[in-house]
N, C-alpha and C positions, 0 to 999 in steps of 0.2 A: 335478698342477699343473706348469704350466712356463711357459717364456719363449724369445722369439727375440731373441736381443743379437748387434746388427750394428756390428762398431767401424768408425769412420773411415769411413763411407759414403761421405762429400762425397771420397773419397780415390778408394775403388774406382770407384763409378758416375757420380761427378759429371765435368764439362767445364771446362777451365780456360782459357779464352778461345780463340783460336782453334787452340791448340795441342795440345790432345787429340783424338785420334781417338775417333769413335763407334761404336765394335767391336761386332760379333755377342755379344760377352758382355756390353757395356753395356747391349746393347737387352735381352735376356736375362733380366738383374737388375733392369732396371726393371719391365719386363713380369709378372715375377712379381710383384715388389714389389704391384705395380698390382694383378693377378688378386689376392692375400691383400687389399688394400685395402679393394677395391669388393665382393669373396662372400669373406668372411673364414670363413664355414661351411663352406666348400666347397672346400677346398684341396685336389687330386689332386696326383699323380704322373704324368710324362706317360704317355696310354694305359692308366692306371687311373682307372674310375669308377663312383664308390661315392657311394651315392644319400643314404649316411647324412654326417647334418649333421656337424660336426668343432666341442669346443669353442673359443669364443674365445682366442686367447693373445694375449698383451700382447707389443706387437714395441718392444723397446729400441732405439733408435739412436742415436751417437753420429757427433759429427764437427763440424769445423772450420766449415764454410761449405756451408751446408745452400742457396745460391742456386747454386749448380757442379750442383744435381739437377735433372732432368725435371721442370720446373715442377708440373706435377698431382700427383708425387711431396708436394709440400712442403704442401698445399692441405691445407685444413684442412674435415671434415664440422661443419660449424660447430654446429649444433644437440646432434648427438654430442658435441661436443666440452665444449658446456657440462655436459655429462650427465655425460661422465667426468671432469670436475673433480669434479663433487662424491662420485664416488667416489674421485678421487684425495686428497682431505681425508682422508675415513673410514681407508682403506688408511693413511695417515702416522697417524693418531692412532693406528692399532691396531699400530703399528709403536714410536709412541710407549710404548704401553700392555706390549706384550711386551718389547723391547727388540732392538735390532738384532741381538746375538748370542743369541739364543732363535729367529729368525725362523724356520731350516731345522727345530728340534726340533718347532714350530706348524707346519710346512705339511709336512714328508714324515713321514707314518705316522704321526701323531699320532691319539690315541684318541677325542679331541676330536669330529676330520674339520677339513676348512677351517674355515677364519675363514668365518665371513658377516655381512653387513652388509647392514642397514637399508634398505630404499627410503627413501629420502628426498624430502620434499616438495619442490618447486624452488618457491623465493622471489624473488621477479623481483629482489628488489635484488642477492642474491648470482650471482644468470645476470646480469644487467648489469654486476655488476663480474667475472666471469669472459671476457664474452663483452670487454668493455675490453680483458684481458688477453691475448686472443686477436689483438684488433684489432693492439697494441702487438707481439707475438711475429710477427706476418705485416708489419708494417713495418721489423722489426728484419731480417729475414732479406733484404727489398731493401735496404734501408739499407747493409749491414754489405759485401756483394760482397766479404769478405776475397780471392778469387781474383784477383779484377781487379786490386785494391791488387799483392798479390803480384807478379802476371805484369808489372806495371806498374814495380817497384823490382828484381825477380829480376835476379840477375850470372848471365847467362845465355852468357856468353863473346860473344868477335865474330862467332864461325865460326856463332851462331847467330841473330845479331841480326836479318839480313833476314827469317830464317825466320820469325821472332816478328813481325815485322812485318805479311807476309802470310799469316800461319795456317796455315802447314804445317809444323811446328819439326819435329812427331814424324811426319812422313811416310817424312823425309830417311834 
């Protein structure tokens, strides 16, 4: 069992108005990012390909202003999304249940084997206030533009004020 934990995302791959460049390694990270998104089974290596499925991992990310991303980055599989809430409950109660510090003795080498958890029936009231909460987290991400705000108040000296002006600060 494992995880992909990406810090500060909106840092490395995001755009910050017109003053970041769109580098070969931004397209890069997104590009990937994308390829795990859309065939999450199917994760190669470049010029390795292996016809065997790959399990799921659960991809953490973190960061400040998650609207600085490749729009389809942010996009939510909406259907999916209601699905892994309701495994995202189960996971916190079994989390509840072990306790935070027990969690690594439960998941590596345990005699047990993994946790598993229930299929659960999906109950239209709880996907309706899921999918709500979905709606609210995809208006909050335009909403919020912390970048814009930023680029907007940033003391960015004189010597570079034009540059921020007409979006080439980081060319110069």
């Amino acid at each position: 069992m494992c995880v992909l934990f990406i810090n500060d995302l909106d840092v490395a791959a995001g755009r910050m108005g017109g003053t970041t460049q769109y580098t070969m390694n931004n397209q890069m990270v997104n590009a990937t990012l994308m390829n795990i998104a859309n065939n999450p089974t199917n994760v190669q290596l470049p010029g390795m390909y292996n016809k065997k499925d790959n399990p799921h991992v659960p991809i953490i990310v973190t960061g400040n202003d998650f609207s600085t991303l490749y729009a389809p980055l942010i996009r939510d599989n909406f259907f999916g999304s209601l699905r892994a809430r309701v495994y995202d409950d189960e996971v916190t109660k079994w989390i509840g249940e072990v306790g935070v510090e027990s969690i690594g003795k439960n998941l590596i080498n345990s005699r047990e084997g993994p946790p598993t958890f229930q299929k659960h029936a999906m109950i239209v009231e709880k996907l309706l206030e899921y999918g709500n909460m979905l709606v609210k987290e995809q208006e909050n991400a335009k909403r919020v533009q912390l970048a814009d705000k930023y680029m907007a108040e940033a003391d960015l000296g004189e010597a570079n004020e034009d540059a921020v002006k007409i979006g080439n600060a980081a060319q110069q």
